[in-house]
C-alpha positions in Angstrom: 20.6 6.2 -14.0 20.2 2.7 -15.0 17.5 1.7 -18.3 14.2 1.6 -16.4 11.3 1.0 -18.7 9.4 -1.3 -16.6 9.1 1.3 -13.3 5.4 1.8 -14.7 4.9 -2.3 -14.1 5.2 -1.3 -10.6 2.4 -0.5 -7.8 3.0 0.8 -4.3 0.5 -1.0 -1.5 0.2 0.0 1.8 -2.8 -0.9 4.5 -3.5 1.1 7.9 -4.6 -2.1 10.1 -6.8 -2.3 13.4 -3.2 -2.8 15.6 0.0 -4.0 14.8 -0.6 -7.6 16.4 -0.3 -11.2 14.7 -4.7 -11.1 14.6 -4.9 -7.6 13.4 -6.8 -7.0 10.2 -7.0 -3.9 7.4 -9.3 -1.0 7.8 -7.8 0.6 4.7 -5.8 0.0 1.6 -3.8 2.2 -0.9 -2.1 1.6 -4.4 0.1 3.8 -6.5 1.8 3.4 -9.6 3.1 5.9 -12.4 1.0 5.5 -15.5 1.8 8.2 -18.5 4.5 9.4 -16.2 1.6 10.8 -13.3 0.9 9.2 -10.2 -2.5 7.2 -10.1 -4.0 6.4 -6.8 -6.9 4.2 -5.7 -8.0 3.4 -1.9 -10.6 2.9 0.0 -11.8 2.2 3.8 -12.4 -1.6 4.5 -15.5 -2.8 6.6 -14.5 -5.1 8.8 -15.8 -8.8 8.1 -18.4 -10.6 11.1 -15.2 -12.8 11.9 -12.7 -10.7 12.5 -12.4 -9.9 15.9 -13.1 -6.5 17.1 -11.1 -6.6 20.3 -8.2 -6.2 18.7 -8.9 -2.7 17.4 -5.7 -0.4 19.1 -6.7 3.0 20.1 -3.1 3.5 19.6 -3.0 2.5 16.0 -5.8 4.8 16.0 -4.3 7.7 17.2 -1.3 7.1 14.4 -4.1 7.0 11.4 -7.0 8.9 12.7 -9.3 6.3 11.6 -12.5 5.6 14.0 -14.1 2.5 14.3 -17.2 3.9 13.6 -15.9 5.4 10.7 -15.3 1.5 9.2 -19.6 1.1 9.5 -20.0 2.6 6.1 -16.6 1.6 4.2 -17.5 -1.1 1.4 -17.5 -4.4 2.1 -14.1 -6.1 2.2 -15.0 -8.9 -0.6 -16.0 -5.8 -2.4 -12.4 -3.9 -1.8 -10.5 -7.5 -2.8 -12.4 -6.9 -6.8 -11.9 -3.4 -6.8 -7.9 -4.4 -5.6 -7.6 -6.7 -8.0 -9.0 -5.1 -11.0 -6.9 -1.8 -10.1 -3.9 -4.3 -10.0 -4.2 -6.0 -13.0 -0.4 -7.3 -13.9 1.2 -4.9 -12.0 3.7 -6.3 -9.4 3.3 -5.0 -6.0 6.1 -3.7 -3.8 6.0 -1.9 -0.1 8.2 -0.1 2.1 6.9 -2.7 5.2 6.5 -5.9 2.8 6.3 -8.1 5.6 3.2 -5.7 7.4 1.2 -5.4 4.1 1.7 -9.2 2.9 0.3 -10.2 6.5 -3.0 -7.8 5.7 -3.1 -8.4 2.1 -3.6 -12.5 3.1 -5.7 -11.9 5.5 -8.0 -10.2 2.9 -7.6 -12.3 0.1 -8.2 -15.1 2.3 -11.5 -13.8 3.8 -12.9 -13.3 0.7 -12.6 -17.0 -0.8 -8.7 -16.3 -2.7 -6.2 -18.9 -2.3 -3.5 -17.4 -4.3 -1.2 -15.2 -2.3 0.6 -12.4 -3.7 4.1 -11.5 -3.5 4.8 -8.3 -2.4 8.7 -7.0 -3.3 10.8 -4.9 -1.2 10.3 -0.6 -1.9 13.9 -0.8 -1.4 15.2 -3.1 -3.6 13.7 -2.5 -6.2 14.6 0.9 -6.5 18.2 0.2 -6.0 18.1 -2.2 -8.6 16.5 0.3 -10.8 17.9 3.6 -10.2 21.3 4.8 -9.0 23.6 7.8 -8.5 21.3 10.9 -8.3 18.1 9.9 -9.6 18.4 7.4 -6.3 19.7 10.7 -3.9 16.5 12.2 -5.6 14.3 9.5 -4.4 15.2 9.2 -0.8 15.6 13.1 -0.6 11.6 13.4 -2.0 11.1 10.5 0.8 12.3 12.8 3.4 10.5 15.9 2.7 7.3 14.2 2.5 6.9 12.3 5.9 4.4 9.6 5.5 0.8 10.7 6.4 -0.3 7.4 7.7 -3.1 6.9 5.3 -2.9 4.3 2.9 -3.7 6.3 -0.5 -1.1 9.0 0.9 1.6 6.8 2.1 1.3 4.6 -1.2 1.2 7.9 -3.4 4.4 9.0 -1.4 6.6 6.1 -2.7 5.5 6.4 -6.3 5.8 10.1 -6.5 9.4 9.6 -5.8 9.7 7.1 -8.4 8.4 9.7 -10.5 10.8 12.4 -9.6 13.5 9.9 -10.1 12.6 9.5 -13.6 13.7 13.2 -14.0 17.5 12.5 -13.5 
């Protein structure tokens, strides 16, 4: 295993979106990071904004998450979500097992809410690579196995930092 002191500066995002198309937007955001060596999760439903355009909702996409529309008419407001995101966030970079999926639905949030500054998201991947090898890295992708990913965006986010976490073991 390779010095990693800065794993904790790290925070796994993942969204479920309406569909998979170019217009789609987020109906639900996830972060995890390790903090005092436990896994710390915050998400949250999104309402959808008046301008986002409701005829792209996928029943199939809906099927995968088991999130109804319906279910969106209560969720806090998505200007709301972008605070809590950010203050949850702080300094912590953000990395993704889909970066180019969740950097299309993190813009499309920040953006409908007034934020110009785009964030980059870094590869799941690659950073772990670059910070673990040998069987702390065998212990990461084995913990990635046995947990299939749930398809909810606290879940699925929590899923990649746990096995950062049992990485740290080895």
């Amino acid at each position: 295993m390779t010095d990693i002191p800065d794993i904790a500066k790290f925070a796994a995002l993942d969204f479920e979106a309406s569909s998979l198309s170019d217009e789609s937007w987020p109906i639900e955001i996830g972060l995890s990071w390790l903090a005092g060596g436990e896994v710390q999760t915050w998400s949250t439903l999104i309402r959808p904004k008046p301008d986002w355009d409701l005829s792209d909702w996928s029943p199939q996409s809906a099927a995968v998450h088991r999130i109804a529309l319906q279910d969106l008419e209560d969720a806090p407001a998505a200007c709301n979500v972008v605070d809590d995101f950010l203050r949850y966030l702080g300094d912590k970079v953000l990395v993704s097992d889909a970066p180019e999926f969740e950097a299309r639905w993190l813009s499309r949030l920040l953006q409908s809410c007034g934020h110009t500054k785009n964030l980059k998201i870094e590869d799941y991947h690659g950073t772990s690579f670059a910070r673990f090898s040998d069987l702390a890295l065998d212990m990461l992708y084995e913990t990635l196995e046995r947990r299939p990913a749930p398809h909810r965006a606290g879940p699925d986010s929590a899923r990649l930092a746990h096995a950062w976490r049992v990485a740290l073991q080895y």
